[in-house]
TORKOL-4160 file (C-alpha; in steps of 0.2 Angstrom, whole numbers, padded with zeros to 4 digits, m for minus):
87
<pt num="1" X="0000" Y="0000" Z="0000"/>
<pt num="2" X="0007" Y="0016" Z="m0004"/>
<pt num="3" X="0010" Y="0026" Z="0011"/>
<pt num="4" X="0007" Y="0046" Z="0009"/>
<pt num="5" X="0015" Y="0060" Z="0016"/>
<pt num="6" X="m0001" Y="0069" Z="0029"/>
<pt num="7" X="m0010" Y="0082" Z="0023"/>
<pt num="8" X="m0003" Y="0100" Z="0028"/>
<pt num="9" X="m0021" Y="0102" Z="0033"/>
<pt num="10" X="m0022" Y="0090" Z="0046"/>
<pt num="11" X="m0008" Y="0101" Z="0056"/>
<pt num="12" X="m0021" Y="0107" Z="0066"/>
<pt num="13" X="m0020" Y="0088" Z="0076"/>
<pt num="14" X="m0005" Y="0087" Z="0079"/>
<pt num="15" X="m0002" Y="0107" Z="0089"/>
<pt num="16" X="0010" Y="0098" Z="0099"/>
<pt num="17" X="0024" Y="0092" Z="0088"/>
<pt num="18" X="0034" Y="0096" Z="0073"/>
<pt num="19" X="0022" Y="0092" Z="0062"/>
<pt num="20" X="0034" Y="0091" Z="0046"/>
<pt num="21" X="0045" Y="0078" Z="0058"/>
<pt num="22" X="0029" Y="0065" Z="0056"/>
<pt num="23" X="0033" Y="0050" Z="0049"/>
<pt num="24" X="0022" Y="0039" Z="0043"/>
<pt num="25" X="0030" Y="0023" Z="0046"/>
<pt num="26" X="0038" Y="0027" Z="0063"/>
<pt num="27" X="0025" Y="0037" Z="0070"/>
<pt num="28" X="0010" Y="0028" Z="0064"/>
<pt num="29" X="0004" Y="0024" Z="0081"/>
<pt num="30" X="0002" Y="0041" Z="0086"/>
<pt num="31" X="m0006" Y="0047" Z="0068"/>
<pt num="32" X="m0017" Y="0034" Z="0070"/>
<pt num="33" X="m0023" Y="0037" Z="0090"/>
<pt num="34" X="m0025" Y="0058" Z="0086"/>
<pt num="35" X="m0036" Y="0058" Z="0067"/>
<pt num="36" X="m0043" Y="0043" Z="0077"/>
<pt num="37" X="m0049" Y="0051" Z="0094"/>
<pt num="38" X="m0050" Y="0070" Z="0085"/>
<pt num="39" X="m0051" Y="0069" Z="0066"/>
<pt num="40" X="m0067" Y="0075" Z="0055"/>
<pt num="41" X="m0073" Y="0063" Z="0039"/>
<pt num="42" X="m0058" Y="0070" Z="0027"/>
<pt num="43" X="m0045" Y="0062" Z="0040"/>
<pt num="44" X="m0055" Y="0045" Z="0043"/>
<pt num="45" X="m0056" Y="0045" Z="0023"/>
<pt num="46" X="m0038" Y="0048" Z="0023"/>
<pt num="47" X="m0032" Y="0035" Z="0036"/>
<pt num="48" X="m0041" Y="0021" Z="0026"/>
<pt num="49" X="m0032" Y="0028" Z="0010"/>
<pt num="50" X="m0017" Y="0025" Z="0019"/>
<pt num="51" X="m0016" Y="0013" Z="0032"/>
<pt num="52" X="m0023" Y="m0004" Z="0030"/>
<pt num="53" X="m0041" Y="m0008" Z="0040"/>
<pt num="54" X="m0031" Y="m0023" Z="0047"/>
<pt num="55" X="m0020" Y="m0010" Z="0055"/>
<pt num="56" X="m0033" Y="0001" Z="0060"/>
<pt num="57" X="m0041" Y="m0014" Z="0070"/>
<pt num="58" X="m0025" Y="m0020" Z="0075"/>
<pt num="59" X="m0023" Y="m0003" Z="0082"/>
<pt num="60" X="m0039" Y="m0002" Z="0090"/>
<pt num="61" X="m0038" Y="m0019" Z="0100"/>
<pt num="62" X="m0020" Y="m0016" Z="0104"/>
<pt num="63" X="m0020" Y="0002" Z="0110"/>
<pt num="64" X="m0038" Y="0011" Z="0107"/>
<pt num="65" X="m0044" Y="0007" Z="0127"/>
<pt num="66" X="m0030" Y="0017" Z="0133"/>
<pt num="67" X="m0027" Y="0030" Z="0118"/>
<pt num="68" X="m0044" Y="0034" Z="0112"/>
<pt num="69" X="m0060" Y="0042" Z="0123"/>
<pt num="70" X="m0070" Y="0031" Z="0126"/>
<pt num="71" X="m0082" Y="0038" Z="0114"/>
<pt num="72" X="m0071" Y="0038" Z="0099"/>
<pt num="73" X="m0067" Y="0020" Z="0103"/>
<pt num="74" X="m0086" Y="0014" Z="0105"/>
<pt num="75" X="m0090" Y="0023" Z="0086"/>
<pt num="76" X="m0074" Y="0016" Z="0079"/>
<pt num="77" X="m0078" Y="m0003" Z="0086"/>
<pt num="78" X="m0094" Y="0000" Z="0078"/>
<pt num="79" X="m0090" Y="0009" Z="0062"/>
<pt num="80" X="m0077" Y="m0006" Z="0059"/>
<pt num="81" X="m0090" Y="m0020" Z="0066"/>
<pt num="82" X="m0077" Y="m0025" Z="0079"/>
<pt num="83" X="m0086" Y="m0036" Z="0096"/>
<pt num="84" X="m0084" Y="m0033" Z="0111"/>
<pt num="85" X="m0070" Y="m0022" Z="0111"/>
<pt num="86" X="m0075" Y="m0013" Z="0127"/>
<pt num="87" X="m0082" Y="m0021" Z="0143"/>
């Protein structure tokens, strides 16, 4: 899959950070838990033009209880028909 450079656009999730310094291989964990937990329809759209869904859900079982809100993990669970993600 052909890995992207992120959108200058989507600086506004990552305040923190040198945005520029992202990589997207090395720092995929922390791209995926921000456009994840704060992104808008253009960044989900993005990160499944970008990462695989196997990643995604990987990431989500893995990490999403304790990097997501709890909110954002229930609608991703759902969104991506993953069970029982959350008890």
């Amino acid at each position: 899959m052909k890995r992207n450079k992120i959108p200058d656009e989507f600086k506004v999730y990552f305040w923190d950070c040198k945005f520029k310094d992202l990589d997207m291989h090395k720092h995929k964990k922390f791209i995926m838990e921000r456009l994840l937990n704060l992104g808008s329809f253009n960044t989900f759209n993005w990160i499944f033009n970008n990462f695989k869904r196997e990643e995604v859900e990987s990431f989500l079982k893995e990490y999403g209880k304790i990097r997501l809100s709890r909110n954002s993990y229930n609608f991703w669970k759902f969104v991506l028909g993953i069970n029982q993600l959350w008890k």
